[in-house]
Structures are given as C-alpha cells and as structure tokens.
TORDRENVEX-49662 format. One line per field, with one value per residue: residue in three letters; x, y, z of N, C-alpha, C in turn. Coordinates in nm, 4 decimals. Each point is the difference from the previous one (the first is absolute). Example, Ala and Ser with C-alpha at 12.3 -4.5 7.8 and 13.67 -1.06 7.14 Angstrom:
BEGIN
tilum = ALA SER
n.X = 1.3190 -0.0350
n.Y = -0.5690 0.1050
n.Z = 0.7800 -0.0720
ca.X = -0.0890 0.0820
ca.Y = 0.1190 0.1190
ca.Z = 0.0000 0.0060
c.X = 0.0900 -0.0770
c.Y = 0.1200 0.1090
c.Z = 0.0000 0.0730
This chain:
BEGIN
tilum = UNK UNK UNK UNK UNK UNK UNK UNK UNK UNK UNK UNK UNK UNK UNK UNK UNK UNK UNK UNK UNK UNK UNK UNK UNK UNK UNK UNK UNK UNK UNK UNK UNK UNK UNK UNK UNK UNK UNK UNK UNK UNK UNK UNK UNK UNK UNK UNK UNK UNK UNK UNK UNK UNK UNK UNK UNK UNK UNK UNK UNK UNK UNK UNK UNK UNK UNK UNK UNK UNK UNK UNK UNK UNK UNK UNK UNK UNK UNK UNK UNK UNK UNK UNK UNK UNK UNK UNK UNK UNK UNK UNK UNK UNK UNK UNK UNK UNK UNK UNK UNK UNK UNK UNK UNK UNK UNK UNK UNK UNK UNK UNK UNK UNK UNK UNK UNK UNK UNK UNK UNK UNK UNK UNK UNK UNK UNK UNK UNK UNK UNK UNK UNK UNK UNK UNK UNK UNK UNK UNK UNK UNK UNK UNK UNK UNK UNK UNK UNK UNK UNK UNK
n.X = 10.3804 0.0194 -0.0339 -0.0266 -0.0570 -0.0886 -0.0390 -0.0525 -0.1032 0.0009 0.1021 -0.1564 -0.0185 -0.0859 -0.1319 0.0047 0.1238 -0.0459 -0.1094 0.0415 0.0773 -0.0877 -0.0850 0.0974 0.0192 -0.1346 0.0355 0.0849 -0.0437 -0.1248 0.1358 0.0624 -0.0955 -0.0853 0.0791 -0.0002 -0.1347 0.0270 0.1221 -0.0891 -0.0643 0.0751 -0.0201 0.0424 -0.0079 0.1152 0.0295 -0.0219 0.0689 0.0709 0.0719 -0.0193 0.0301 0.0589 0.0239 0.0615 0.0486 -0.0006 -0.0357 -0.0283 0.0634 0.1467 -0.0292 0.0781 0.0353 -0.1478 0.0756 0.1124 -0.0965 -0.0160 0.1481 -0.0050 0.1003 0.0221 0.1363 -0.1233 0.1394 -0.0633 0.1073 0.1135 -0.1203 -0.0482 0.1211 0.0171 -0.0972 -0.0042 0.1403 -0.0733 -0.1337 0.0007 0.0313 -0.0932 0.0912 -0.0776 0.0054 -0.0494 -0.1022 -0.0392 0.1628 0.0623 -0.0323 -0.1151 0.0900 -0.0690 -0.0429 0.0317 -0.0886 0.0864 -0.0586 0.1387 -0.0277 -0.1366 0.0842 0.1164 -0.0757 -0.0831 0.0974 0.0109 -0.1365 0.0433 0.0994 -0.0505 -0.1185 0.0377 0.1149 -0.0285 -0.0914 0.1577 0.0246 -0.0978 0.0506 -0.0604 -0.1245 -0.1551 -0.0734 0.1138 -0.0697 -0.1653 0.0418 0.0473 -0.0930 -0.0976 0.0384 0.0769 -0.1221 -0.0501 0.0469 -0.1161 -0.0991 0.1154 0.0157 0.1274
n.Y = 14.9714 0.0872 0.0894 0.0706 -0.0974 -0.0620 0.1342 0.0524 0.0421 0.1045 0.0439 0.0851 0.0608 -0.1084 -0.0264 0.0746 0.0714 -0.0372 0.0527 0.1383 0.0695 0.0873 0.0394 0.0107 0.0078 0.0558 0.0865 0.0602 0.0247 0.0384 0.0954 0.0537 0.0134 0.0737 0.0574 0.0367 0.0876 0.0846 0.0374 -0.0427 0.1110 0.0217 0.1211 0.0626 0.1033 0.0236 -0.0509 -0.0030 0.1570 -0.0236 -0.1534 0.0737 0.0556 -0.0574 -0.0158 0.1415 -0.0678 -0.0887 -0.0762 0.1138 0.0400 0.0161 0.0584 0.0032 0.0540 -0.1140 -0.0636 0.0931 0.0439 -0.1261 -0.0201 -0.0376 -0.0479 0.1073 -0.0111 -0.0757 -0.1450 0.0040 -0.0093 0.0409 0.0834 -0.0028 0.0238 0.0635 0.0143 0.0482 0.0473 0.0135 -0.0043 0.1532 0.0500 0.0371 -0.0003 0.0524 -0.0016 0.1136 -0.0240 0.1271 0.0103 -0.1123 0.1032 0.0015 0.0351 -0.1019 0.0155 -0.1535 0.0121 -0.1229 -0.1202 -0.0522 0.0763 -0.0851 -0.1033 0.0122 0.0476 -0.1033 -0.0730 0.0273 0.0241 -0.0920 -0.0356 0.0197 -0.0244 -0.1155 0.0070 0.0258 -0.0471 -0.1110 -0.0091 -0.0104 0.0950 0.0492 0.0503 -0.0486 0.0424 -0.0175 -0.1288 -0.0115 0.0387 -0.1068 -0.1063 0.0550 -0.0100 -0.1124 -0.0105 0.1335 -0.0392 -0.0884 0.0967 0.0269 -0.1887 0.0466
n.Z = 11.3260 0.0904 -0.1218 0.0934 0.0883 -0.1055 -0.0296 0.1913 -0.0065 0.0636 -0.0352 0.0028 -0.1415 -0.0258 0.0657 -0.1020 0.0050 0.1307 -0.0154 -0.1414 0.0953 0.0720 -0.1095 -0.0545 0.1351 -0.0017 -0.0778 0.0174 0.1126 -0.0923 -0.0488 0.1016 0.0460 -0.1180 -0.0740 0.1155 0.0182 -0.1014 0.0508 0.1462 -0.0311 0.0150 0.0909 -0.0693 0.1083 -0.0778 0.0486 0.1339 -0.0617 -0.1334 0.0697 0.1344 -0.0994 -0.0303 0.0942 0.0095 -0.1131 0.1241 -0.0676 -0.0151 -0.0888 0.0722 -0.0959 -0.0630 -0.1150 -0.0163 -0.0345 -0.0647 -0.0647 0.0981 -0.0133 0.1341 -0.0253 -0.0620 0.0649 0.0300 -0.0339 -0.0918 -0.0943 0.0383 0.0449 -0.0732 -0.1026 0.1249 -0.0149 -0.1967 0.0655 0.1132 -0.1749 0.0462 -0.0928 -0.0691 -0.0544 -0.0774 -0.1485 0.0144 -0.0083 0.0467 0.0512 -0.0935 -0.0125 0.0431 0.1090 0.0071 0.1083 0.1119 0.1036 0.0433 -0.0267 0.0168 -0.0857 -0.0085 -0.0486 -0.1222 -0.0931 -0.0179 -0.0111 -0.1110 -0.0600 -0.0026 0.0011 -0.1634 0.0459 0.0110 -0.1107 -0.1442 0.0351 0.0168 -0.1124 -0.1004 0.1565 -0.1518 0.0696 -0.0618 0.1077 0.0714 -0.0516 0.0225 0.1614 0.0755 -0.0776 0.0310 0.0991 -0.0405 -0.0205 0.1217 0.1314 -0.0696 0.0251 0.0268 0.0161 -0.0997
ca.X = 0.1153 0.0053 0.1087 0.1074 0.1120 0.0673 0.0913 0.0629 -0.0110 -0.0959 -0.0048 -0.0643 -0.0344 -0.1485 -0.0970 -0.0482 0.1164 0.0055 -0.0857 0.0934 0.1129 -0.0481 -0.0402 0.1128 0.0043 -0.0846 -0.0085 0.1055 -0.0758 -0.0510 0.0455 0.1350 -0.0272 -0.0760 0.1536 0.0158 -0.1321 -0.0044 0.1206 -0.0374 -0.0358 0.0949 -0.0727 0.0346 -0.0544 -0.0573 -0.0378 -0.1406 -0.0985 -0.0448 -0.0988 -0.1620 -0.0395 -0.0269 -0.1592 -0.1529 -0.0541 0.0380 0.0721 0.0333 0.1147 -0.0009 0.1467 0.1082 -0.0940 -0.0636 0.0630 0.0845 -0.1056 -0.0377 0.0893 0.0244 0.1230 -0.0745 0.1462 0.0732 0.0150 -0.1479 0.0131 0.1016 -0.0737 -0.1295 0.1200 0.0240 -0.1980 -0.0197 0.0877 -0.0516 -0.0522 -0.1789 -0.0542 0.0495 -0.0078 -0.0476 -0.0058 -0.1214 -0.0656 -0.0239 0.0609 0.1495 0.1109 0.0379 0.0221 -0.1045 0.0835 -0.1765 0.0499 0.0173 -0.0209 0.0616 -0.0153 -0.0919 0.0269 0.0828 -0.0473 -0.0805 0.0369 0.1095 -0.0932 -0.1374 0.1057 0.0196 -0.1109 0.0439 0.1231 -0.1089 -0.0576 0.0621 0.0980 -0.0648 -0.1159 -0.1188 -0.1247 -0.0349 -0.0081 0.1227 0.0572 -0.0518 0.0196 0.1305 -0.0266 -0.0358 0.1576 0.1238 -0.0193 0.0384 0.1035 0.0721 -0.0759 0.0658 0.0455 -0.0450
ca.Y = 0.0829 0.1787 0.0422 0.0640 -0.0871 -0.0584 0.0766 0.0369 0.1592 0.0263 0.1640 0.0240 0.1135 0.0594 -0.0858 -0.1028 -0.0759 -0.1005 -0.1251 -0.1016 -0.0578 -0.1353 -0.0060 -0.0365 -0.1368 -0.1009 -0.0759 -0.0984 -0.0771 -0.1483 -0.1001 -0.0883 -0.0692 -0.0933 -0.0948 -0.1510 -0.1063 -0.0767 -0.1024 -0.1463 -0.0973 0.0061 0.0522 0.1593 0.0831 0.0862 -0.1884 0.0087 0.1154 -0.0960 -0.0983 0.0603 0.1294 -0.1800 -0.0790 0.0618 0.0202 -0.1317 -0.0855 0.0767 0.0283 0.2170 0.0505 0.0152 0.1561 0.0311 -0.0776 0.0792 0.1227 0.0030 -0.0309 0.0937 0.0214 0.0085 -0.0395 -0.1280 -0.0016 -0.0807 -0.0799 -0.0496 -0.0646 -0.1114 -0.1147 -0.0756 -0.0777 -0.1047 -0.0994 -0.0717 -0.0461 0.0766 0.0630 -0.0689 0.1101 -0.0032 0.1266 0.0519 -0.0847 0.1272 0.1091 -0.0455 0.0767 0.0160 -0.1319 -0.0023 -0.1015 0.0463 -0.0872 -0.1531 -0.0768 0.0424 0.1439 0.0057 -0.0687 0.0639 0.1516 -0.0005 -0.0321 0.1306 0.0690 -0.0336 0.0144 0.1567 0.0161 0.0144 0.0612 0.1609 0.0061 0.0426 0.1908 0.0987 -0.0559 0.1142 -0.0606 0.0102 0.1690 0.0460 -0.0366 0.0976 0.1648 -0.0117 -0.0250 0.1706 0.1296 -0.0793 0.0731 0.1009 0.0299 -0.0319 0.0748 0.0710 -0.0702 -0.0300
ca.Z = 0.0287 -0.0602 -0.1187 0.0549 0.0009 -0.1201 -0.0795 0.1043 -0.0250 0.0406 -0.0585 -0.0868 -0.0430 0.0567 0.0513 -0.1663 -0.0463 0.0666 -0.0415 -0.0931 0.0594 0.1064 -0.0945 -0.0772 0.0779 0.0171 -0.1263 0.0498 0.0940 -0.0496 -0.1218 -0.0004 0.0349 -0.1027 -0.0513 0.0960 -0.0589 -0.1578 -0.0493 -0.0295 -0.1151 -0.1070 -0.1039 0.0241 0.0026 -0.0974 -0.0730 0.0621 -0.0341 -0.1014 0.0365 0.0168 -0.1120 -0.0954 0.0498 0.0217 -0.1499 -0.0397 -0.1040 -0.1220 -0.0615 -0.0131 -0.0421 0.0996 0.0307 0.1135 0.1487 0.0276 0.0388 0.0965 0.0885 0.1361 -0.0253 -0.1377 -0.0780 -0.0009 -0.1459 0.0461 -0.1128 0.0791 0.1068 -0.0990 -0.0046 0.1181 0.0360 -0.0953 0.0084 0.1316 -0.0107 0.0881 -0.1607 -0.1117 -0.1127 -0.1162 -0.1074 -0.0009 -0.1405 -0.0325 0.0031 -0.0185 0.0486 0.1171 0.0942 0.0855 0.1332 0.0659 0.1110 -0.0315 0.1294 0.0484 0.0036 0.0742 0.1623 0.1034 0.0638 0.1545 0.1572 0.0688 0.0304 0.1614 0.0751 0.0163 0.0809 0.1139 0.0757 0.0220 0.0834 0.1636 0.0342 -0.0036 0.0401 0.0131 -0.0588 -0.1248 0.0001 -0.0261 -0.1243 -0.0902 0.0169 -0.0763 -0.1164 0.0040 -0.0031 -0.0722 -0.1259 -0.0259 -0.0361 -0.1385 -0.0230 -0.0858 -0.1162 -0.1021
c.X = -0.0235 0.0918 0.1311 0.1216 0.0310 0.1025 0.1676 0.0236 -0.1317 -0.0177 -0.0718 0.0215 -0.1454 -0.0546 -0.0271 0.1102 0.0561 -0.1156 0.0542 0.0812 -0.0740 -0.0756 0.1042 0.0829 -0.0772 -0.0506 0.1532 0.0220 -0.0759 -0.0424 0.1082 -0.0835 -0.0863 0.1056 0.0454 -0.0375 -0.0023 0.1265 -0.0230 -0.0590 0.1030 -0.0744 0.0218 -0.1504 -0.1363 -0.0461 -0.1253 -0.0940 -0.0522 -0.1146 -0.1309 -0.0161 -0.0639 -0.1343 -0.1339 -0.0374 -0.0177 -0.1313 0.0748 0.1402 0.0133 0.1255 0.1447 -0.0314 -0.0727 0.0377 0.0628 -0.0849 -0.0694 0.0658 0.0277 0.1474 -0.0065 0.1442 0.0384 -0.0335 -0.1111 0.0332 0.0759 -0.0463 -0.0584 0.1157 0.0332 -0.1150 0.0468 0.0845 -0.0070 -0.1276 -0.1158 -0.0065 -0.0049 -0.0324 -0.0183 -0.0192 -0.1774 -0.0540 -0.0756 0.1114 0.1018 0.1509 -0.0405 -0.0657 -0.0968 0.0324 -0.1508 0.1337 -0.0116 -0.0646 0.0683 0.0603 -0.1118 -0.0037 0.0938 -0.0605 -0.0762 0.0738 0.1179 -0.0887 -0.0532 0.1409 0.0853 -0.1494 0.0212 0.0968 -0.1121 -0.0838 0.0732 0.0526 -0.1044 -0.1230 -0.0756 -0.1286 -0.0582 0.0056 0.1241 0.0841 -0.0244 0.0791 0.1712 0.0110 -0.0292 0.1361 0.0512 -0.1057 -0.0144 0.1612 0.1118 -0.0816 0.0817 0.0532 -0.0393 -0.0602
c.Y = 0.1397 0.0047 0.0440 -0.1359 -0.0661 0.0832 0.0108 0.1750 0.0649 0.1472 -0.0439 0.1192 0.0211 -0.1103 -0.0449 -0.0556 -0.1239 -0.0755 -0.0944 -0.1410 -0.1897 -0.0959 -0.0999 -0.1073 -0.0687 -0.1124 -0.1372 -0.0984 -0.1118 -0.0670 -0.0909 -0.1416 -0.1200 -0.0603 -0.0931 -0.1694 -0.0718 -0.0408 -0.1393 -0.0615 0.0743 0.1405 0.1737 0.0762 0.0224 -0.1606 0.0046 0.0591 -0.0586 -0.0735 0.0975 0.0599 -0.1482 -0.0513 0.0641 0.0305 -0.1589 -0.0696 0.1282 0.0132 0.1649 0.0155 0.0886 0.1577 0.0496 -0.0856 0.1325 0.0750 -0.0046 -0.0407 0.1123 0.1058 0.0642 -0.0037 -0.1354 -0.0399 -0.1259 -0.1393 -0.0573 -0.1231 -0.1111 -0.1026 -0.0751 -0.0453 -0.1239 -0.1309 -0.0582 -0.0464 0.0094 0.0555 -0.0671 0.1484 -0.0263 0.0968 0.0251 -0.0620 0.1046 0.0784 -0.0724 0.0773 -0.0206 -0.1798 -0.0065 -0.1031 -0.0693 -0.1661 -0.1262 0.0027 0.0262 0.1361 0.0660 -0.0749 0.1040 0.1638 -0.0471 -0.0539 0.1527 0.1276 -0.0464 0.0539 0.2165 0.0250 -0.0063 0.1185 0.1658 -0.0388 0.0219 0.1582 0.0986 0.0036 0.1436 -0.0725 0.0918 0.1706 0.0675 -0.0198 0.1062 0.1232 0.0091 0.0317 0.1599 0.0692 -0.0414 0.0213 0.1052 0.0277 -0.0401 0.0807 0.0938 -0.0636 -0.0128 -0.1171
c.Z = -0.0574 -0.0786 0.0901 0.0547 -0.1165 -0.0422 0.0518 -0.0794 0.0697 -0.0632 -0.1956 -0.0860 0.0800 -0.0400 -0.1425 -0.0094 0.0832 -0.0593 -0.1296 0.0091 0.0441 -0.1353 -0.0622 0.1000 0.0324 -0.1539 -0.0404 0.1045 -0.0238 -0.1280 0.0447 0.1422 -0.0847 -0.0323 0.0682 -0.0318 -0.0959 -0.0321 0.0299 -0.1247 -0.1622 -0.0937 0.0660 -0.0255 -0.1617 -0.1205 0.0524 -0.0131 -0.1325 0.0122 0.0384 -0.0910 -0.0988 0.0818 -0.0036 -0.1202 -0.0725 -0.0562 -0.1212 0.0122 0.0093 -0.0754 0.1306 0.0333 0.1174 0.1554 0.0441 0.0508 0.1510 0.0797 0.0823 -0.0342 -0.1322 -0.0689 -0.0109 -0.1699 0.0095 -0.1072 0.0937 0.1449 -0.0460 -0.0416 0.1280 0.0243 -0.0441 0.0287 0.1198 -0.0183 0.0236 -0.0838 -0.1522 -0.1117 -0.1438 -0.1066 0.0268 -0.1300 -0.0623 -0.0727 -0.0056 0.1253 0.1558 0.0763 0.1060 0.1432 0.0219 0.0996 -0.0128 0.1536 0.1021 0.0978 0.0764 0.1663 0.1296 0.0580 0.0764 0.1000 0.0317 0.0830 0.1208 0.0704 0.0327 0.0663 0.1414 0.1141 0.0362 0.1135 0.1177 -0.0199 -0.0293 0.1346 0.0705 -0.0116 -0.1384 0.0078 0.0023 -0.1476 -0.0963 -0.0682 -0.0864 -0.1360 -0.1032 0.0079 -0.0668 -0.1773 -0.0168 -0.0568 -0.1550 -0.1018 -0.1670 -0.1161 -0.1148 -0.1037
C-alpha cells in the first residue's frame, strides 16, 4: 500500500519529508505486524528483543546494563522487561560473582525453546512482507544508515 492511501494524504513538505513519514509507517507497519506474531506465544515485542540480545551471548550471563545497551528501543525499562521473562520462566537472574551489586540474566531452557519457535515464526512473516531482493536490501540498508549517519 502507498503511504499516500495509508495515511489518505497526498500533500508533502518535500520528497525527504515524505520519505520520513513513509520511514516512521513503515516502521509501525512491521512492528505491529511482528506483535501479531509473538502474542501467540505470550511475549511483547521488546521481551523478544531481550530473549535475541540473551542467546547471542548464550551459555554466558550479560548484565542488565548491557542487555539495555543493545536493545532496539533504547527507552525500554529493561529490569521491568526481565521481571516479566523471569516470571514466565525464559530468564533466570543472578548477583554477578564478580560485582555483588550488579545482576547478571542468561536464558532457561525454556527461554531457548520458545525464541526458537517464535523466531522461525517472526522469519517467516519477514520473508512474506518484506519482499525486496538481496541487492535492493543492500541499498536499503546503506540509506537507512546514512541516514542515521548523524546519531549520537
């Protein structure tokens, strides 16, 4: 669907400021469709972002710190997230044996089961909506970091 019927606007400032635009629905677009996905399995967005940030350091243990530090969303409350994990049983949390003060996470079994069947399932849905090939990806990929080029 063209931004212009989602929106039902067709009047632009100009060709960057429509791309924003299209930028910022298209990012809403397929989150609210991932969300779809993962409420089957009892699990929000930013739970999921966790869980993958946890596996790809798995068997190790990350402090919460650095969970926060690579989360997509960089406002989400990452303690808050990890209590709802811990209490559905895909996390287990622990005192750092280094650093008393700080709290270390690392993934239950469990935790490992359900990201993979939620993953094959968020794989899937990307493949039907996202449907550019590798060279267009590429190119995508290039502007959308130019264009983050200025972040601090």
């Amino acid at each position: 669907m063209k931004l212009e019927e989602a929106i039902k606007s067709t009047k632009f400032k100009s060709e960057v400021h429509k791309a924003g635009l299209n930028i910022l629905y298209t990012a809403w677009w397929l989150k609210t469709m991932m969300s779809k996905e993962l409420k089957d399995f009892g699990l929000t967005h930013e739970q999921y972002n966790v869980l993958r940030i946890l596996k790809g350091k798995h068997p190790e243990q990350m402090c919460v710190k650095d969970i926060a530090c690579r989360m997509i969303e960089k406002n989400s409350n990452v303690p808050r997230i990890i209590d709802r994990l811990e209490l559905k049983k895909l996390v287990k949390r622990n005192t750092s044996a280094s650093d008393k003060r700080e709290t270390v996470v690392t993934l239950t079994s469990a935790g490992i089961n359900i990201l993979g069947l939620s993953t094959e399932r968020v794989n899937k849905i990307t493949e039907e909506m996202i449907v550019i090939d590798e060279t267009a990806a590429q190119c995508l990929n290039e502007m959308l970091d130019k264009l983050r080029s200025t972040e601090q």
